[in-house]
Biopython code that builds the backbone (N, CA, C, O; Angstrom):
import numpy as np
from Bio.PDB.StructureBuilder import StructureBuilder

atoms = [
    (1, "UNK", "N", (-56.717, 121.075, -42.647)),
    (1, "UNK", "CA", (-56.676, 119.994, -41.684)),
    (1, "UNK", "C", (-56.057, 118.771, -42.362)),
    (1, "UNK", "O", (-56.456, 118.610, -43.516)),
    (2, "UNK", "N", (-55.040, 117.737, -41.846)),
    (2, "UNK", "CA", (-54.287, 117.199, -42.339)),
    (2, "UNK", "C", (-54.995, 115.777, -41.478)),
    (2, "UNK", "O", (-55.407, 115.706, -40.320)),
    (3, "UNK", "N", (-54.927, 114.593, -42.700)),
    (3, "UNK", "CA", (-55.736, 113.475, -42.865)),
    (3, "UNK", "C", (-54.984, 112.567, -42.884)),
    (3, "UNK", "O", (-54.232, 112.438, -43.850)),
    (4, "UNK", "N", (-54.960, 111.602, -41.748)),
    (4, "UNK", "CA", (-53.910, 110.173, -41.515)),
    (4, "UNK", "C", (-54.866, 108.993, -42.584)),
    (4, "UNK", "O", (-56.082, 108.910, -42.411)),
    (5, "UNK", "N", (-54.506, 108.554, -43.137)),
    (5, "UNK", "CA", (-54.930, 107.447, -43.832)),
    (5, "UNK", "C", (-53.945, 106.221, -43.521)),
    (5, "UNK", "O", (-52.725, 106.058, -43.547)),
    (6, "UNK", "N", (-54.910, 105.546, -43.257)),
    (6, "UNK", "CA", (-54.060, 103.729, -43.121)),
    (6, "UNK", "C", (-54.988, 103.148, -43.942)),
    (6, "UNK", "O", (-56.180, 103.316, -44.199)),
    (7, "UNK", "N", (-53.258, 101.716, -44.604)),
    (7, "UNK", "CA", (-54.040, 100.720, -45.261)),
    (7, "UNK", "C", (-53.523, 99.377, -44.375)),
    (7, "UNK", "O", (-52.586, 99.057, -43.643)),
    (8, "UNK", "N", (-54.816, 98.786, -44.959)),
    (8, "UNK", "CA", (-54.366, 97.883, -44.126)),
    (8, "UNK", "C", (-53.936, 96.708, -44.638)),
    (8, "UNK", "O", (-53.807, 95.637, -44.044)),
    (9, "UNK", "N", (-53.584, 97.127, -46.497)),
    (9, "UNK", "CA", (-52.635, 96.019, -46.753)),
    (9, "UNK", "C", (-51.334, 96.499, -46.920)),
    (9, "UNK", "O", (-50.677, 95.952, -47.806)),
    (10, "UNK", "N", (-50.546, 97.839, -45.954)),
    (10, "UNK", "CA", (-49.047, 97.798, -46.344)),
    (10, "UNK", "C", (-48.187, 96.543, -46.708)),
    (10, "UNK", "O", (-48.292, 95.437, -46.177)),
    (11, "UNK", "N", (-47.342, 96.890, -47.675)),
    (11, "UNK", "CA", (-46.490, 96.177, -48.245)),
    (11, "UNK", "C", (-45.525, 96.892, -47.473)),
    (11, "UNK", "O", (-45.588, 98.093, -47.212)),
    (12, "UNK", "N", (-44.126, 95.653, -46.922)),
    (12, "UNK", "CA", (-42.739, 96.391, -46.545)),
    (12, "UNK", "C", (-42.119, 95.965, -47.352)),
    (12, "UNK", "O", (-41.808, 94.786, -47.526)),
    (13, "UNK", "N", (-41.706, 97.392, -48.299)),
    (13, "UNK", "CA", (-41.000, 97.681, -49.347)),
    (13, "UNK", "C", (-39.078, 98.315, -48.694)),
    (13, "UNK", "O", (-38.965, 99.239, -47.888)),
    (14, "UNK", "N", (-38.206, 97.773, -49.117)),
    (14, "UNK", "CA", (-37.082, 98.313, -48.684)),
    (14, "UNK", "C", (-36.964, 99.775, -49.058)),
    (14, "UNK", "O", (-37.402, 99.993, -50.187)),
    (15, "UNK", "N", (-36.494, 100.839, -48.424)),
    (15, "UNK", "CA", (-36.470, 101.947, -48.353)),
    (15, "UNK", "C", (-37.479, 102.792, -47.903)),
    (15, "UNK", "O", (-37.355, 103.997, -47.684)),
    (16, "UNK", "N", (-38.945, 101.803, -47.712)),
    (16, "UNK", "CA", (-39.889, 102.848, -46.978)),
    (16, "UNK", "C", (-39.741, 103.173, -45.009)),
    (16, "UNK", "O", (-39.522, 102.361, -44.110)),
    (17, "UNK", "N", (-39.917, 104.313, -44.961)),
    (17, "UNK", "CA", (-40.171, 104.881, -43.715)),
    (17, "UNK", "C", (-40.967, 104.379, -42.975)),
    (17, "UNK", "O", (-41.841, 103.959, -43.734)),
    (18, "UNK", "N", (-41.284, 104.108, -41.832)),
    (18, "UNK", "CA", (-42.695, 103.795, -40.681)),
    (18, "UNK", "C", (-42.192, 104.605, -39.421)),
    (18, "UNK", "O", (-41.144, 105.168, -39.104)),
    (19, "UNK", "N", (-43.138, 104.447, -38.989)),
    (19, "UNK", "CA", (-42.626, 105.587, -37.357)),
    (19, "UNK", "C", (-42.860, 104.000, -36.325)),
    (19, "UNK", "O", (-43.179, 102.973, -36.924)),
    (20, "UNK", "N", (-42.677, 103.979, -34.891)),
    (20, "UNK", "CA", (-42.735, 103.417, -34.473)),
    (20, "UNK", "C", (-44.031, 103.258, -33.928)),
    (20, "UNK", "O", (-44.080, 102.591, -32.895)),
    (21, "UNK", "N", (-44.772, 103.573, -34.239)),
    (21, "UNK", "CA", (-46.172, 103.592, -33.817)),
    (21, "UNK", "C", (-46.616, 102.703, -34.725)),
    (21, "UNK", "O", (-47.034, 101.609, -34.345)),
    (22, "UNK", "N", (-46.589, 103.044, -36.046)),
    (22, "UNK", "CA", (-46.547, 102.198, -37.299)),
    (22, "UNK", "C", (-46.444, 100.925, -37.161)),
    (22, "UNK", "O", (-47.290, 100.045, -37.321)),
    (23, "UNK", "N", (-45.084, 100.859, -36.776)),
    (23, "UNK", "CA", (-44.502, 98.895, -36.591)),
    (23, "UNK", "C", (-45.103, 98.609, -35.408)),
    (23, "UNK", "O", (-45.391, 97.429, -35.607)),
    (24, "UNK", "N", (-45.412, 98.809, -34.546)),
    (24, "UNK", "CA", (-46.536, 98.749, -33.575)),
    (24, "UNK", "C", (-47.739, 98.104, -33.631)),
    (24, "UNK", "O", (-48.093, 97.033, -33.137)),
    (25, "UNK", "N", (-48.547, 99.224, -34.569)),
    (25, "UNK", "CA", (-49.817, 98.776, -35.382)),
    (25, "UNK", "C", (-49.732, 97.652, -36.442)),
    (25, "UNK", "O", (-50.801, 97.486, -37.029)),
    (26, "UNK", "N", (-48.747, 96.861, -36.821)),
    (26, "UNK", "CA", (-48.543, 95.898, -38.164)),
    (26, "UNK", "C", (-48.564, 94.768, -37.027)),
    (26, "UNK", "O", (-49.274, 93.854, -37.448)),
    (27, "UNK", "N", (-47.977, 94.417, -35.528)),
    (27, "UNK", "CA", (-47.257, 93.597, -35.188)),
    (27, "UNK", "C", (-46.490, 93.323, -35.467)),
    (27, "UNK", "O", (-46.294, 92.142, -35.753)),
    (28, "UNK", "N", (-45.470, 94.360, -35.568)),
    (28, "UNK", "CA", (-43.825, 93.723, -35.743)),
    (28, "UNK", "C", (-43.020, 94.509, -34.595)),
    (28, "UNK", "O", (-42.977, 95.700, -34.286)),
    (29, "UNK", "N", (-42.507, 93.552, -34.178)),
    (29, "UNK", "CA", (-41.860, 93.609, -32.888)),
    (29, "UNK", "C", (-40.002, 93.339, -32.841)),
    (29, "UNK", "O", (-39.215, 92.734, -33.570)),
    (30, "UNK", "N", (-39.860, 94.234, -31.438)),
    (30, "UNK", "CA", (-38.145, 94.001, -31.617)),
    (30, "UNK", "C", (-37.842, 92.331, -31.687)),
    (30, "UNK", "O", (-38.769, 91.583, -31.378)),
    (31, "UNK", "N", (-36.756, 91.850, -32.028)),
    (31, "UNK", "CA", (-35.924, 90.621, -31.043)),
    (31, "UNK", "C", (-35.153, 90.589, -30.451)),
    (31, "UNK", "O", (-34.231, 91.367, -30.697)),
    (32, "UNK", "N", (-35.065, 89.840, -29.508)),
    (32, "UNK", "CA", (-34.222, 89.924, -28.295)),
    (32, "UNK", "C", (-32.754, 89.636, -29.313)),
    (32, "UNK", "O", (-31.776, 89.443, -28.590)),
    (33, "UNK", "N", (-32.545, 89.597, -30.276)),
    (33, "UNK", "CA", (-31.106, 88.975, -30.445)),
    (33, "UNK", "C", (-29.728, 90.462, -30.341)),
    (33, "UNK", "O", (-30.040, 91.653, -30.306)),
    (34, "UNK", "N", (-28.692, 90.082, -30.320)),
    (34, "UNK", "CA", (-27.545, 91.311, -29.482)),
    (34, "UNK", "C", (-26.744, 91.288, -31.185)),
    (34, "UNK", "O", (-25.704, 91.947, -31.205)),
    (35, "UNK", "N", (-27.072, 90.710, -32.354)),
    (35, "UNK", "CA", (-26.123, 90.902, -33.104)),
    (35, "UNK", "C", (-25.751, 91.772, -33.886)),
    (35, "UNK", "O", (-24.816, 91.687, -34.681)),
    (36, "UNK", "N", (-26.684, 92.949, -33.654)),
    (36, "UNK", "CA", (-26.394, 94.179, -34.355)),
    (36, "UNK", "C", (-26.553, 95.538, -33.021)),
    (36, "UNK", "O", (-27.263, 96.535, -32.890)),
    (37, "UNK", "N", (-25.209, 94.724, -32.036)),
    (37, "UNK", "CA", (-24.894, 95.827, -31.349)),
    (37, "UNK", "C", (-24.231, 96.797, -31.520)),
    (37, "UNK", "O", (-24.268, 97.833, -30.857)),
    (38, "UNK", "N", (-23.358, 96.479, -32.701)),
    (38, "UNK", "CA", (-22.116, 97.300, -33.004)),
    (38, "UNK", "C", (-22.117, 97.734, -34.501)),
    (38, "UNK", "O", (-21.297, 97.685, -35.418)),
    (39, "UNK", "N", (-23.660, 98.273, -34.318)),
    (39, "UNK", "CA", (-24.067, 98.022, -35.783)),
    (39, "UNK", "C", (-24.904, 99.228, -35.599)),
    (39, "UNK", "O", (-24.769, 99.621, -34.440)),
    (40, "UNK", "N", (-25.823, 100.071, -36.367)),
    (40, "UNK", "CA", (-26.452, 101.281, -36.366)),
    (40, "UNK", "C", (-27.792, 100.517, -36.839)),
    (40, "UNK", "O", (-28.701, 101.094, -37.437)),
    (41, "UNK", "N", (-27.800, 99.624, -36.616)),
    (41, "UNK", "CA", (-29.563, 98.456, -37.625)),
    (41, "UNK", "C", (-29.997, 97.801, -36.417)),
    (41, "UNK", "O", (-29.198, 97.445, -35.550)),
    (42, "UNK", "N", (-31.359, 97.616, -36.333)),
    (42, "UNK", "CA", (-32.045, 96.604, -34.940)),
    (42, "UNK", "C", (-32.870, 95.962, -36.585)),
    (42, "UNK", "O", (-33.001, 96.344, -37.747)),
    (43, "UNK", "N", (-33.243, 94.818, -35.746)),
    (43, "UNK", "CA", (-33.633, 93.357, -36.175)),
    (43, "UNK", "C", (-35.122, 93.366, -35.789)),
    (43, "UNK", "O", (-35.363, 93.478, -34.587)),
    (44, "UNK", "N", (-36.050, 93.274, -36.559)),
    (44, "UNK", "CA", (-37.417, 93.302, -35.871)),
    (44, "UNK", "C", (-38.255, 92.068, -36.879)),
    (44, "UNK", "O", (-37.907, 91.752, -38.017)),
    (45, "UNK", "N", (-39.283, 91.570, -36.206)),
    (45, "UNK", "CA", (-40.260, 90.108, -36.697)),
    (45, "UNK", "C", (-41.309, 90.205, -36.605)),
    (45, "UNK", "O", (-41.920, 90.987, -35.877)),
    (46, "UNK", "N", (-41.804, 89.278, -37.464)),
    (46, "UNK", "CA", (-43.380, 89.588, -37.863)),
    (46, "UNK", "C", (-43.786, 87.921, -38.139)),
    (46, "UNK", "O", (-43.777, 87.577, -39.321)),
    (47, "UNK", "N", (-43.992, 87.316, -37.541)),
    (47, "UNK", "CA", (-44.111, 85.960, -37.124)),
    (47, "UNK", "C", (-42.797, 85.510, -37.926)),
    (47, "UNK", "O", (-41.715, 85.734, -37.382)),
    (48, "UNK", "N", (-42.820, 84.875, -39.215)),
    (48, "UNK", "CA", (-41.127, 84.219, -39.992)),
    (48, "UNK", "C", (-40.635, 85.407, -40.940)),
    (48, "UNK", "O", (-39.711, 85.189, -41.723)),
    (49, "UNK", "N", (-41.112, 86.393, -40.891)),
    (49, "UNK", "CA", (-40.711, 87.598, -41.135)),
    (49, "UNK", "C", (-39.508, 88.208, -40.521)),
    (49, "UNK", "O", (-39.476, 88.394, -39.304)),
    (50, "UNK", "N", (-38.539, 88.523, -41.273)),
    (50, "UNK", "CA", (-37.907, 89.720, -40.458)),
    (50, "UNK", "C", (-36.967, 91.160, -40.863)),
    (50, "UNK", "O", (-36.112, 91.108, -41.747)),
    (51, "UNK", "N", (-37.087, 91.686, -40.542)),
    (51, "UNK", "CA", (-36.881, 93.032, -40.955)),
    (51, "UNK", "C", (-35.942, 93.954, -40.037)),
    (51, "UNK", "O", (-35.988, 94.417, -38.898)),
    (52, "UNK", "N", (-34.936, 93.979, -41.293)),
    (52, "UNK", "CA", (-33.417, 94.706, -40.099)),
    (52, "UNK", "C", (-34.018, 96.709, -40.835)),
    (52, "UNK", "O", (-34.516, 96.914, -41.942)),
    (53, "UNK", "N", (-33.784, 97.543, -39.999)),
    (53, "UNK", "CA", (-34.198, 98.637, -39.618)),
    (53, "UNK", "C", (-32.888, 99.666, -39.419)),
    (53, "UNK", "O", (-31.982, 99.537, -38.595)),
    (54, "UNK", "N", (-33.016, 100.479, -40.183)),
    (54, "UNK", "CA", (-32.219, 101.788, -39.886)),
    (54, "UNK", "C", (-32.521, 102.667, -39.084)),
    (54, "UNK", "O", (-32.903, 103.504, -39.902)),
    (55, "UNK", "N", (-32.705, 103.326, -37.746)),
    (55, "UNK", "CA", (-32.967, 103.790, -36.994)),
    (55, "UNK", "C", (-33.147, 105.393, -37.287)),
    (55, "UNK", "O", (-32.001, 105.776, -37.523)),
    (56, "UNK", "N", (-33.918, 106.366, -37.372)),
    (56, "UNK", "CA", (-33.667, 107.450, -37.823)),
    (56, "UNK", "C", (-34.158, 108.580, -36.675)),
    (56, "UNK", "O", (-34.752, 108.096, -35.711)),
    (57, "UNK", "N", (-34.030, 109.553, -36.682)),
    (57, "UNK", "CA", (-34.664, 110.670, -35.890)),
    (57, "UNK", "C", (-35.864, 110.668, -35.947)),
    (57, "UNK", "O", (-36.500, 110.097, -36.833)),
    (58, "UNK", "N", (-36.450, 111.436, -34.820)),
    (58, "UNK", "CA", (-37.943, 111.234, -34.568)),
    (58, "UNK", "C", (-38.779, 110.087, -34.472)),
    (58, "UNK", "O", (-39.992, 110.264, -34.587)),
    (59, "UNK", "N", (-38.074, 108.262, -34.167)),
    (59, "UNK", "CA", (-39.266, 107.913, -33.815)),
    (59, "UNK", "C", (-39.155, 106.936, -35.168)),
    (59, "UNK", "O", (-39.799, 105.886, -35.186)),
    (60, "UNK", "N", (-38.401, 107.281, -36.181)),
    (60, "UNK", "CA", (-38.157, 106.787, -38.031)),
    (60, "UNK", "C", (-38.115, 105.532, -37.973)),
    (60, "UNK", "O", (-37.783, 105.292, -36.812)),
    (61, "UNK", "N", (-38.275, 104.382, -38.627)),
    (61, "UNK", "CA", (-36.898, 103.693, -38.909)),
    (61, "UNK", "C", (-37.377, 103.248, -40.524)),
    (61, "UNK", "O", (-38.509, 103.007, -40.946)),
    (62, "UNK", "N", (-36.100, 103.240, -41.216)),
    (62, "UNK", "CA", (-35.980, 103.001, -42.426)),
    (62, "UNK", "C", (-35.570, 101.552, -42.675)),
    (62, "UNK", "O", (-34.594, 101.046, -42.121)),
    (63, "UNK", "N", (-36.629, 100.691, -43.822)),
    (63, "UNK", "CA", (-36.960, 99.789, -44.149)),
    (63, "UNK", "C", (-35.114, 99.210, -44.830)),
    (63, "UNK", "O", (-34.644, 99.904, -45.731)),
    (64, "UNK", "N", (-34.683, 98.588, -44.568)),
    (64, "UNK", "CA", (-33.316, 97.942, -45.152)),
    (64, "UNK", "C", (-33.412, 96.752, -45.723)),
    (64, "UNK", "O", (-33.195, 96.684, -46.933)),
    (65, "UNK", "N", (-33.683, 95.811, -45.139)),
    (65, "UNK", "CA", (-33.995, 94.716, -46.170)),
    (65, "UNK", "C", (-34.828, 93.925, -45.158)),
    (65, "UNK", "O", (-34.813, 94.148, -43.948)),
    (66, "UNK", "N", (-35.686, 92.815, -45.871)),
    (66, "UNK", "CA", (-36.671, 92.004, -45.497)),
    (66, "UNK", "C", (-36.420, 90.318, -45.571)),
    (66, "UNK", "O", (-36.145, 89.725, -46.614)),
    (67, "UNK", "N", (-36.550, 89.779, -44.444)),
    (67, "UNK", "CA", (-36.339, 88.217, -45.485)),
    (67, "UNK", "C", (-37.150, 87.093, -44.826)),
    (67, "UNK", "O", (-38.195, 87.590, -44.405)),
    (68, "UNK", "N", (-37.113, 86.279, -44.665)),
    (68, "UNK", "CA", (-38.111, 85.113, -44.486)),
    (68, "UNK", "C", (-37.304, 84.290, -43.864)),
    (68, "UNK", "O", (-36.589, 83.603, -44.593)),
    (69, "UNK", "N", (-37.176, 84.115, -42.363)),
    (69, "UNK", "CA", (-36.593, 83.247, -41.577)),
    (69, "UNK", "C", (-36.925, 81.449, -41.194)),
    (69, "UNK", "O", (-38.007, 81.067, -40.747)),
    (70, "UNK", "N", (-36.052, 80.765, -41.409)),
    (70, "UNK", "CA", (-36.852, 79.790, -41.446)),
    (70, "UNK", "C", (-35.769, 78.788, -40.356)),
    (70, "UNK", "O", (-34.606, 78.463, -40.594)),
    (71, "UNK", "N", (-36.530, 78.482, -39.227)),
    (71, "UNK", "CA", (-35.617, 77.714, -38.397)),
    (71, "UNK", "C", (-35.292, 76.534, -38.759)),
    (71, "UNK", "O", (-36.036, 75.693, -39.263)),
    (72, "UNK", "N", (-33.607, 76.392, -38.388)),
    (72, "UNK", "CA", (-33.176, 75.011, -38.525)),
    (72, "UNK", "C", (-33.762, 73.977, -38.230)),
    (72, "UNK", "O", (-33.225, 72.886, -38.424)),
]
sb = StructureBuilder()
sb.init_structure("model")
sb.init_model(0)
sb.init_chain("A")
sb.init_seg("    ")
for serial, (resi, resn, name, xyz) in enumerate(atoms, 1):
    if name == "N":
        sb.init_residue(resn, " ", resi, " ")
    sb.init_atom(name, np.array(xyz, "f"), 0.0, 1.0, " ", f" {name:<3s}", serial, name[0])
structure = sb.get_structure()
């Protein structure tokens, strides 16, 4: 029998995996912004957090880079 374990201090480390259920459960959410339409990456936030995403099969998305948004 196979055992889900969550922590509940994940770190988003570039190159780790989450499913979308995952980013779900953290509160990190899409943004409405269109600038990676022509792009294979979506843009997702976590209050001044944000985190561009490689999209993968099944539901994936792979961690690409992370950075700390700070409005003008």
């Amino acid at each position: 029998m196979n055992t889900l374990v969550q922590t509940p201090t994940l770190k988003l480390q570039n190159g780790s995996c989450l499913s979308g259920d995952e980013l779900n459960n953290l509160g990190i959410t899409p943004t409405n912004l269109q600038c990676f339409t022509y792009y294979h990456y979506v843009l997702y936030e976590k209050g001044e957090q944000r985190i561009i995403l490689k999209p993968l099969p099944h539901n994936l998305f792979k961690i690409v880079r992370t950075y700390r948004f700070i409005p003008a």
